[in-house]
C-alpha positions as CSV (number, residue, x, y, z in Angstrom):
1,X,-78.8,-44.0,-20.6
2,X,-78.5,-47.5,-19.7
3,X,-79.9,-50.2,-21.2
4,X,-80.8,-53.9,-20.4
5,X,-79.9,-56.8,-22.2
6,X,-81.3,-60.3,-21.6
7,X,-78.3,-62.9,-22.0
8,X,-78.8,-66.5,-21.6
9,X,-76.0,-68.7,-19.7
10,X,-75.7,-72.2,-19.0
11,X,-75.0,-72.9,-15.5
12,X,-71.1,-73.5,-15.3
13,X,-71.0,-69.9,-17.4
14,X,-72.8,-68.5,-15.2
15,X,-71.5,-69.8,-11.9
16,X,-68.4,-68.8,-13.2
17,X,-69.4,-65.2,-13.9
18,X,-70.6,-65.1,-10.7
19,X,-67.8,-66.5,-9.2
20,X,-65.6,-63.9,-10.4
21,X,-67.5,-60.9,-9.7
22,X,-68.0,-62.4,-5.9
23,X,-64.2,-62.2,-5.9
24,X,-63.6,-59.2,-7.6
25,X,-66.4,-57.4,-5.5
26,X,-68.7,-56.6,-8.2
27,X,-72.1,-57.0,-9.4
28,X,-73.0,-59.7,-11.7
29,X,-74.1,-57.3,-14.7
30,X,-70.7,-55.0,-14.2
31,X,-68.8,-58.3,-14.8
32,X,-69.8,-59.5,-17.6
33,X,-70.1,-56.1,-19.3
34,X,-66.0,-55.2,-18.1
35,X,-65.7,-58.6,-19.2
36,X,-67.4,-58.0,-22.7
37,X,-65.5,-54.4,-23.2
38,X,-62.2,-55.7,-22.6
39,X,-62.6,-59.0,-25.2
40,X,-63.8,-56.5,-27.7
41,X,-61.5,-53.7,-27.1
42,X,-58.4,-56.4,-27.6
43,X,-60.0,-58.0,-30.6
44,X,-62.1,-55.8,-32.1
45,X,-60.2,-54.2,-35.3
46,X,-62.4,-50.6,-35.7
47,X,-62.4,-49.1,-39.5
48,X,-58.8,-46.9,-38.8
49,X,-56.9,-49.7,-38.3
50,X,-58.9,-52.1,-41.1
51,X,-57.3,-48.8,-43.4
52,X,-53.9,-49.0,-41.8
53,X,-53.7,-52.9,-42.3
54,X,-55.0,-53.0,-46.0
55,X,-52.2,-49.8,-46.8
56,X,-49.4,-52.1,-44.9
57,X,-50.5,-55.0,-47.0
58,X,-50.3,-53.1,-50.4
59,X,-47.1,-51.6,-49.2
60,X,-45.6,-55.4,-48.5
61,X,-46.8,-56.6,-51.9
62,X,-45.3,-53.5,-53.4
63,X,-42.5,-54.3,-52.0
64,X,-42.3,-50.8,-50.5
65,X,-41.3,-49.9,-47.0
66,X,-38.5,-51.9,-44.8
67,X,-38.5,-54.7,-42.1
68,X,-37.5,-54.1,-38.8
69,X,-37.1,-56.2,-36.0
């Protein structure tokens, strides 16, 4: 189920929110929450890949494994 969130924006943010929804064709709230998704969805590092990173970097200082590139 949905849910609401109250979000407070200066003006310029959020002319330029609704800016880009105008020009996109969408509402105000379904910009900022694609917006939101896709920031955390390219920067968000989830517990799977925390494992895999902390396993690469004891591999690295072990000196185990080789580079490509």
């Amino acid at each position: 189920m949905p849910k609401t969130v109250t979000l407070r924006l200066d003006d310029a943010t959020y002319a330029f929110f609704r800016d880009c929804a105008h020009a996109d064709n969408r509402t105000l709230s379904n910009m900022i929450e694609t917006a939101a998704k896709r920031h955390l969805e390219s920067a968000y590092v989830g517990p799977e890949e925390q494992r895999r990173i902390r396993a690469g970097a004891r591999d690295a200082k072990a000196r185990r494994g080789r580079m490509i590139g």
